[in-house]
N, C-alpha and C positions, 0 to 999 in steps of 0.2 A: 385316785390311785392308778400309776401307771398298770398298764394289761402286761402279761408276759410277752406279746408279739412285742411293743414298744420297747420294755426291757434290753429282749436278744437285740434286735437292731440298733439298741445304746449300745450293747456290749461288740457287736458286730465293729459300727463305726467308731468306736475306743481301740477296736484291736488292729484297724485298718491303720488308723492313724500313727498309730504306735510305729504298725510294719512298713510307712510312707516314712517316718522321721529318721527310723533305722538306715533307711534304703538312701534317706538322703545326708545324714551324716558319713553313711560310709561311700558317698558320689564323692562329696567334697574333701576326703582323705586323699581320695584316691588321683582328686583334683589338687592336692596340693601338694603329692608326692609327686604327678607329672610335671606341675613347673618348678618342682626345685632339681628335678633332671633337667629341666629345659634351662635354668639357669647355670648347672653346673657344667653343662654342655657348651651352652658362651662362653662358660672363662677358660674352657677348654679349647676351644674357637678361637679363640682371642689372644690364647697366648702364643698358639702357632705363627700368625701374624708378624710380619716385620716389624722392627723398632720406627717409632715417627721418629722423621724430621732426621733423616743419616742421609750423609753423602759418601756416594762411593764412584771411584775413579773421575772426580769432579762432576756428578750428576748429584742432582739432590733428589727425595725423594718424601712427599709429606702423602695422605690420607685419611679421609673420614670416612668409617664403613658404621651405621645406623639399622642395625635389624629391625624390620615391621614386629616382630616380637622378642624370644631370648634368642633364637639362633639363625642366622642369617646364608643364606643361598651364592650370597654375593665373596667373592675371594681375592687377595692380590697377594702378589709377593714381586719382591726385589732384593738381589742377593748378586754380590761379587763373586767372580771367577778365577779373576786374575786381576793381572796391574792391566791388562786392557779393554777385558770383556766384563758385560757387568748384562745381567741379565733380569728378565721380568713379567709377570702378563697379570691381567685384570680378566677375572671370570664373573659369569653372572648365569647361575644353574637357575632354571624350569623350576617356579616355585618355591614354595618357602618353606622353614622347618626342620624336624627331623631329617628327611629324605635327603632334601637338598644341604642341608651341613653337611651331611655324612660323603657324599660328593665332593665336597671343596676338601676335606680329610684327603678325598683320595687323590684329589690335585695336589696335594702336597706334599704325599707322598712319594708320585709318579714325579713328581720336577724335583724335586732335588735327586731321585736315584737316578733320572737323565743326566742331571747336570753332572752326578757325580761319573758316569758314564762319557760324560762330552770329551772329545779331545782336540776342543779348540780349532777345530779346521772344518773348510765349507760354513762361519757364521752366518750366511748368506740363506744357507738352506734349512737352517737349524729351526727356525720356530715352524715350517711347515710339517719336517718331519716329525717335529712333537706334537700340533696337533691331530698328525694322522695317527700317531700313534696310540694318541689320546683314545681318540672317535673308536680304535678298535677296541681299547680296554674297556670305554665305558655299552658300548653292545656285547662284549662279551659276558659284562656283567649281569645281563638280563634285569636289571632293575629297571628302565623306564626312563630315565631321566637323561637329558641332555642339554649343554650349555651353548653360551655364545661366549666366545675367550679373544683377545690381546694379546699376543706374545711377540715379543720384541727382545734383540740383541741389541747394545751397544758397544759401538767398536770405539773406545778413544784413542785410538790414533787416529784414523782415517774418520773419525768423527759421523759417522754411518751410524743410522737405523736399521738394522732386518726385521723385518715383521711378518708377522702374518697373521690373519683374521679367520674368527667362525662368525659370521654373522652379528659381527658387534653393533649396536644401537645403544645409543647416540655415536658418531664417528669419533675418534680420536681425535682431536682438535687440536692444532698446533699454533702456537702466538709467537709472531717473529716479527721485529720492526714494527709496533704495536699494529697490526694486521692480524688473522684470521683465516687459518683454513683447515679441511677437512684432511687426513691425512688416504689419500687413494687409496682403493681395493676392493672387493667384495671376498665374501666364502660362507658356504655353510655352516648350519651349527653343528656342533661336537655332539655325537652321539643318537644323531637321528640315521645316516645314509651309509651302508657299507663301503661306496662304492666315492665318498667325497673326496673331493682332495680342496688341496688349500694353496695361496698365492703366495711365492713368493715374492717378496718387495721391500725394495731399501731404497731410505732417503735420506740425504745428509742434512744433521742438524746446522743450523745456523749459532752465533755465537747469543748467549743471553733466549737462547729459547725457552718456552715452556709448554709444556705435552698434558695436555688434560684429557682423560676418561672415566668415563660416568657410567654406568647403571641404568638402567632403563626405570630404575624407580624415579629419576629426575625429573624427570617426564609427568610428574604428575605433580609437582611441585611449582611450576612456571605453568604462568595464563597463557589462553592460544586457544581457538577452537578448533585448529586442526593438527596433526602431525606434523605439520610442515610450520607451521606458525611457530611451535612450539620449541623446537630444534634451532630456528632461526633466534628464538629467544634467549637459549641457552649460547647461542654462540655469542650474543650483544654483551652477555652477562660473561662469559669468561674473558672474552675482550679486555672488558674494562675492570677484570678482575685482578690485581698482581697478587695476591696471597690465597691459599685455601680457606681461611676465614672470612677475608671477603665474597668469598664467593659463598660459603655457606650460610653466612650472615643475610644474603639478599633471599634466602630461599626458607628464611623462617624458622631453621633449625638452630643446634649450640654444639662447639662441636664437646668428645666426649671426655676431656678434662674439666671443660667449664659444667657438665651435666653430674660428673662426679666431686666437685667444688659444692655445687649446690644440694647435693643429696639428691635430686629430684631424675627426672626422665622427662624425655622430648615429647612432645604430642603424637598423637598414636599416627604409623606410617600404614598405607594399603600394601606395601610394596618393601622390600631391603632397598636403601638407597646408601651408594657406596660412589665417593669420587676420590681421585687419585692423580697425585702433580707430579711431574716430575720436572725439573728444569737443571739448567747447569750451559759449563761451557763457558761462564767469565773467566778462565785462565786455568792454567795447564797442573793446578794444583789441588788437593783437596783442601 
């Protein structure tokens, strides 16, 4: 015959158990109401996004952007001005998540009221002065977070790049005359330095080019055991790459029509990894 001290400590570890299973049904509620925010937040994410695969002022413009989970740090757009300027940048926000989506929101916000603000003169100096303006909005915000961004004009007349840089990694890679190169500059990133400023510089595209930039999630994706290895890998691979799918095809991924064909999802990423083409310039028409 159990003694009463055995009893209570039955009764004890029955009530314990009970208020452990409580404790962990209402964990995993409260886990499943978090990712179906974090889902609804991607397709919120996602629809901000440019349409794939549009050309505009004879520039084409394709992307694959792959969240390490539902919502992704990484941003692009590309959007028409006019019949000559066609405008663009590729961001890649400090971390992933909530924080950082909510960031790329406010890149989206901030570029189109610029652009709707633009009035077409000084192209040359135009992406610097947006990311200085950038760098003040996002320290004024006091939140933490700062990116590295791309932004580039295209001129189709005078067939001109303006660009300007925060610290982007991987470079901008240009392919012209099945050749390879880095496209010049340095600048810091968006939202760390009150005091940064950014370069201005312009290059003229060549006919039949194509402009690749990437995401520093790349980078994890390509063998190399060092930085430099690695970089030099990605440039071998966009080389000999002519399409966005070949290119993404060598890195193991699918891109996200064939992921949504299959019902299924990519193998899990450490990183957002987002690449982005732009080419054009075979002739004066869209």
């Amino acid at each position: 015959m159990d003694s009463p001290k055995r009893s209570a400590d039955q009764e004890d570890l029955a009530q314990l158990n009970a208020q452990l299973a409580e404790l962990n049904e209402r964990l995993e509620t409260h886990l499943e109401l978090l990712r179906l925010d974090q889902q609804a937040g991607g397709q919120v994410q996602r629809k901000l996004l440019p349409a794939h695969r549009q050309t505009i002022n004879g520039v084409s413009c394709d992307y694959w952007l792959q969240p390490a989970l539902y919502l992704s740090g990484d941003f692009l757009d590309f959007q028409r001005f006019d019949d000559r300027f066609t405008l663009f940048y590729f961001a890649d926000v400090a971390g992933n998540g909530a924080s950082s989506a909510f960031v790329t929101v406010l890149l989206k916000l901030l570029f189109s009221r610029w652009l709707s603000e633009w009035d077409a003169t000084q192209a040359e100096s135009m992406p610097a002065r947006w990311l200085a303006q950038l760098n003040r909005e996002l320290l004024d915000t006091g939140i933490g977070k700062h990116a590295t961004l791309f932004v580039g004009v295209i001129d189709r007349w005078t067939r001109e790049l303006h660009y300007s840089l925060g610290a982007q990694l991987p470079k901008a890679l240009l392919v012209k005359e099945g050749s390879v190169l880095e496209l010049p500059g340095e600048g810091m990133p968006v939202g760390l330095f009150a005091d940064a400023e950014y370069p201005r510089l312009t290059y003229r595209l060549p006919p039949n080019f194509r402009l690749w930039l990437c995401s520093d999630g790349v980078l994890d994706c390509v063998p190399g055991a060092t930085l430099d290895l690695r970089l030099k890998e990605i440039e071998r691979r966009v080389q000999a790459s002519t399409s966005l799918e070949g290119l993404c095809a060598g890195l193991r991924h699918k891109l996200p029509q064939e992921l949504e064909a299959e019902g299924g999802e990519s193998w899990e990423l450490s990183d957002d990894l987002t690449i982005m083409v732009l080419s054009g310039f075979t002739d004066d028409h869209e």
